[in-house]
N, C-alpha and C positions, 0 to 999 in steps of 0.2 A: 526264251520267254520264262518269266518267273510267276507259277503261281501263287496266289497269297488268298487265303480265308481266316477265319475267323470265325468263336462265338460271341454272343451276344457281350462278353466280359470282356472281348479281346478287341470289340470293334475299335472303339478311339485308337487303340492301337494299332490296328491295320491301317485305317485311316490314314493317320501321320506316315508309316509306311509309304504307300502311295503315293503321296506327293514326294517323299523320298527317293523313291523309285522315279520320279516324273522328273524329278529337279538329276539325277543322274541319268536319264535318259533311258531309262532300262525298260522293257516290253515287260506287261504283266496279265495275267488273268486273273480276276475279282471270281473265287467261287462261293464270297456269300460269309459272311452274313453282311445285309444290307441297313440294319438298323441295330440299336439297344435292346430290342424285344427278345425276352427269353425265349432262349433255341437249345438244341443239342448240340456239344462242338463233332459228337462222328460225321453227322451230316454234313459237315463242310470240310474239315477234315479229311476224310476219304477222299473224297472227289479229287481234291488238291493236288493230294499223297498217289494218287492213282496217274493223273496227267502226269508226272515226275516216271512216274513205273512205266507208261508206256511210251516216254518221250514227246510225249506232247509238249511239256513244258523242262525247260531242264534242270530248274533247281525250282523250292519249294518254300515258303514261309505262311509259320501257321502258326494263328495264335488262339489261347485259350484262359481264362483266368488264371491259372496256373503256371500252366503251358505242358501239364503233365499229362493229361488227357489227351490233348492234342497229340503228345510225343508216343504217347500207346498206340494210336490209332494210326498214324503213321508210320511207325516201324510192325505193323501186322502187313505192308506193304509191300507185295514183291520186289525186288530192288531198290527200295528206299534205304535208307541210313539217315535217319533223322537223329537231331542233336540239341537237349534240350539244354541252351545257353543260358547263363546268367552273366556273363562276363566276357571282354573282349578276346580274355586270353582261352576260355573254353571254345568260344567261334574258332579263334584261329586253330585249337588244337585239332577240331572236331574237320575244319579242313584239311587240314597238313595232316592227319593222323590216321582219318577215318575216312576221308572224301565222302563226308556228310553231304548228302544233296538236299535235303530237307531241315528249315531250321526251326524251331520251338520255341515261343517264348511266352512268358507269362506277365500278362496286360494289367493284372491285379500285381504283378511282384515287381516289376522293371520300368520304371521312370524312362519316360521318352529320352533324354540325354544319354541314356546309357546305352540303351534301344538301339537309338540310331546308331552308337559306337559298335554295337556289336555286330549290328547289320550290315556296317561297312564293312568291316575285317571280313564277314564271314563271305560276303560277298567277292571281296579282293582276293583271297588268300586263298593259291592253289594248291591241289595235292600233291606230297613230295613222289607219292611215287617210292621205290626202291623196297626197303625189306617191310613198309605199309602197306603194298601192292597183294602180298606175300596172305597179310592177316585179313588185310579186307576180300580176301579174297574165297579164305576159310569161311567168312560171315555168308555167301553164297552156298558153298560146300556143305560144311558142317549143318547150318539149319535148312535146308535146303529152302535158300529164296534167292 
């Protein structure tokens, strides 16, 4: 299951999401936001970024006017590794590199064609594993999360 939120800047873009997610088939939780009406993005945010930490959900998409908010809020997250994308080749790095479970994007900066291109790769594209294993590994160790 994938959950996906949003603030109020990021809705239309969750939106199209959604049916992206419906048209691939993919299971999803809606944690909010549900209209245009200015909100805070921690509030939804979190919530998201938390179901990804405790397994509830096992990857994460969260968007924010920027998507930089978002990507704060989500990497204060036990075990997340959120990855705040602009492009398809940062998704795929942010998987094959990081095994980014959470992905960020900014609903004011990223045009839905692109969107969608990122959120497929970031989707498809698994972690290589081998001497990444090694560093994502440290990101637990070292900060202790």
């Amino acid at each position: 299951m994938i959950a996906i939120a949003s603030d109020h800047a990021g809705f239309e873009l969750k939106e199209k999401t959604k049916r992206l997610l419906d048209d691939l088939k993919l299971a999803y939780k809606d944690f909010g936001t549900y209209s245009e009406e200015p909100c805070d993005y921690p509030d939804y945010a979190f919530p998201a970024a938390k179901s990804v930490s405790t397994g509830e959900c096992e990857k994460g998409i969260v968007i924010c006017g920027s998507g930089i908010g978002a990507n704060i809020v989500s990497n204060k997250v036990d075990n997340v590794r959120a990855a705040l994308c602009m492009t398809a080749e940062m998704a795929e790095l942010s998987r094959k590199h990081n095994n980014a479970n959470v992905l960020n994007l900014g609903g004011r900066l990223v045009e839905w064609e692109r969107a969608e291109e990122i959120i497929k790769v970031w989707l498809t594209t698994p972690f290589e594993g081998g001497r990444h294993e090694r560093r994502v590994e440290k990101i637990r160790t070292l900060c202790g999360c």
